[in-house]
N, C-alpha and C positions, 0 to 999 in steps of 0.2 A: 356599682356602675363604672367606675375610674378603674379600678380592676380588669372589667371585661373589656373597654376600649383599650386600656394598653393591651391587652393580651392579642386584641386581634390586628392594632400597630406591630407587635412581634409576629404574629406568625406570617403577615402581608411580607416583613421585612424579610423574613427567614427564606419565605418566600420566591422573592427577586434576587438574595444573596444563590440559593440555587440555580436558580435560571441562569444569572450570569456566569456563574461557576462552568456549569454544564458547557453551556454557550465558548468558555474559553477552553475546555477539555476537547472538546471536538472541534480544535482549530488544524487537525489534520487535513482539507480539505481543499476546494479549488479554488486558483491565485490567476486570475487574468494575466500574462506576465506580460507588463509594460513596456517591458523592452523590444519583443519580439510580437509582431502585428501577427494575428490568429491564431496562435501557438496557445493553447489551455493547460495549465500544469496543476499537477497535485501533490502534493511530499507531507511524508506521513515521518517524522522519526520515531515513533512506535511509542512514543506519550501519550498520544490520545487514540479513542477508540473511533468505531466508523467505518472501518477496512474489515476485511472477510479474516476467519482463523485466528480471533482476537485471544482466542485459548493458547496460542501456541507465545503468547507474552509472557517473559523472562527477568527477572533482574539479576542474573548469575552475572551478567558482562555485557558492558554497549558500546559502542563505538560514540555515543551523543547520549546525555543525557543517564536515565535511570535503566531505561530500555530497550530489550531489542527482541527479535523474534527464534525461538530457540526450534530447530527440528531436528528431528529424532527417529526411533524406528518405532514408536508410537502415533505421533502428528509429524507424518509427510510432506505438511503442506505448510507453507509460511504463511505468516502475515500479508498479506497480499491486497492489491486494489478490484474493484468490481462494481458497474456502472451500467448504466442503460446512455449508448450514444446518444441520444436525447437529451443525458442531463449532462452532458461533457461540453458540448458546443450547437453552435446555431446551426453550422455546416458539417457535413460529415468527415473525420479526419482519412487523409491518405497514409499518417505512418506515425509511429508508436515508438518513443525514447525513453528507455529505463536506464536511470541510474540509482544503484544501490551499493551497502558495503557488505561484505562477508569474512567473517571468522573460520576457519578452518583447522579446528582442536591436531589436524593432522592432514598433512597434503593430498592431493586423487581423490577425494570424495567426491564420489560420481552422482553430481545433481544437472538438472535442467532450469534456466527460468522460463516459465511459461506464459505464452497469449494465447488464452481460446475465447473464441467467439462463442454464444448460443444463440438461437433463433427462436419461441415458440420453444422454450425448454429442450433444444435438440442440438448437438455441436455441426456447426457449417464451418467450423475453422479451426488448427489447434498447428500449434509452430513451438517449438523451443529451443534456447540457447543450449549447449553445454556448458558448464560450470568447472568443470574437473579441472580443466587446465589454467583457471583464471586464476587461482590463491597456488604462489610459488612456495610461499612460505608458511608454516605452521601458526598458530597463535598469534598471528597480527593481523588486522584487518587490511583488509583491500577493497580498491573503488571497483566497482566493474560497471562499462555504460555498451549500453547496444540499440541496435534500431531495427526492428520489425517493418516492412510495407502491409500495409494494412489489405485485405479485400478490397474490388471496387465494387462488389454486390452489397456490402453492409447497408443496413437501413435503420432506421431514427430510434425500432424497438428494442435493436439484437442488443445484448448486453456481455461486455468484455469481461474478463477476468483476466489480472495479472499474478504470478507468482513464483515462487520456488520450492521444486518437488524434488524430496531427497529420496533418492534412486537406491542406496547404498544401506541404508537405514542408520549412517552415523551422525550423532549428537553433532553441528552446528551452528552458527548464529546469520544473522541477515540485519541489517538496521538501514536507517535512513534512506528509506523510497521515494524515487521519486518518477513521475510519469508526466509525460508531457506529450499533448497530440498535438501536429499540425501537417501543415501539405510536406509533399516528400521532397527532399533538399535537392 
């Protein structure tokens, strides 16, 4: 009987040791940011999961930590953010600030970062940056930050995606995302 009750004190324990675990892996997520009244930010350095294209996680090289997002001429697509406006904020945001870093194994890789909107599974928006020219230098990281205006037709369903699509189909990296909405400056 003292058997079975420890065993089911372990596996309650083992339990709650996962939950909390889980719980602090997926601390990629949203940070009311105290300092700046409406503004909703999210920044992922590519440790924890939760973002779209978690396949495209890498431990060849990071700019932070273990991690970073590696693309290629296989996966296209980075590690990237992706939301239903409803779960971002109370209000609807008017514009969209991406700061991220980038690797570039070799300079001119022709990439884009991207914001598209979908509506009902259907794209009503889609805008990107060019990348090419943002990494001067080979094998070092760089900040790159930019700001998107948002649609004034979005609504509370449509759900954003953010990301970086490599054009080129050359091997490299993206780490430390971060995304922030609020009204336009």
């Amino acid at each position: 009987m003292q058997k079975k009750c420890n065993m089911k004190k372990f596996i309650i324990l083992a339990v709650i040791i996962c939950a909390v675990l889980l719980i602090a892996a997926c601390s990629g997520g949203k940070d009311k940011d105290a300092k700046v009244p409406g503004v909703t930010t999210f920044t992922n350095d590519m440790e924890s999961t939760g973002w779209i294209n978690q396949y495209t996680l890498s431990k060849e090289i990071a700019h932070s930590g273990k991690f970073s997002s590696r693309i290629d001429s296989i996966m296209q697509y980075s590690f990237g953010f992706s939301e239903f406006f409803k779960n971002i904020s109370d209000t609807l945001p008017e514009q969209v600030n991406i700061d991220l870093w980038l690797l570039y194994p070799q300079t001119g890789i022709n990439s884009t970062l991207v914001v598209s909107i979908d509506s009902i599974g259907k794209s009503i928006f889609w805008t990107g940056q060019e990348l090419k020219d943002s990494v001067k230098t080979a094998n070092q990281w760089k900040e790159v930050k930019t700001s998107f205006t948002l649609p004034v037709n979005i609504m509370p369903t449509d759900k954003i995606s953010i990301y970086v699509w490599n054009k080129d189909k050359k091997a490299f990296y993206i780490d430390d995302m971060k995304v922030s909405f609020g009204k336009k400056k």
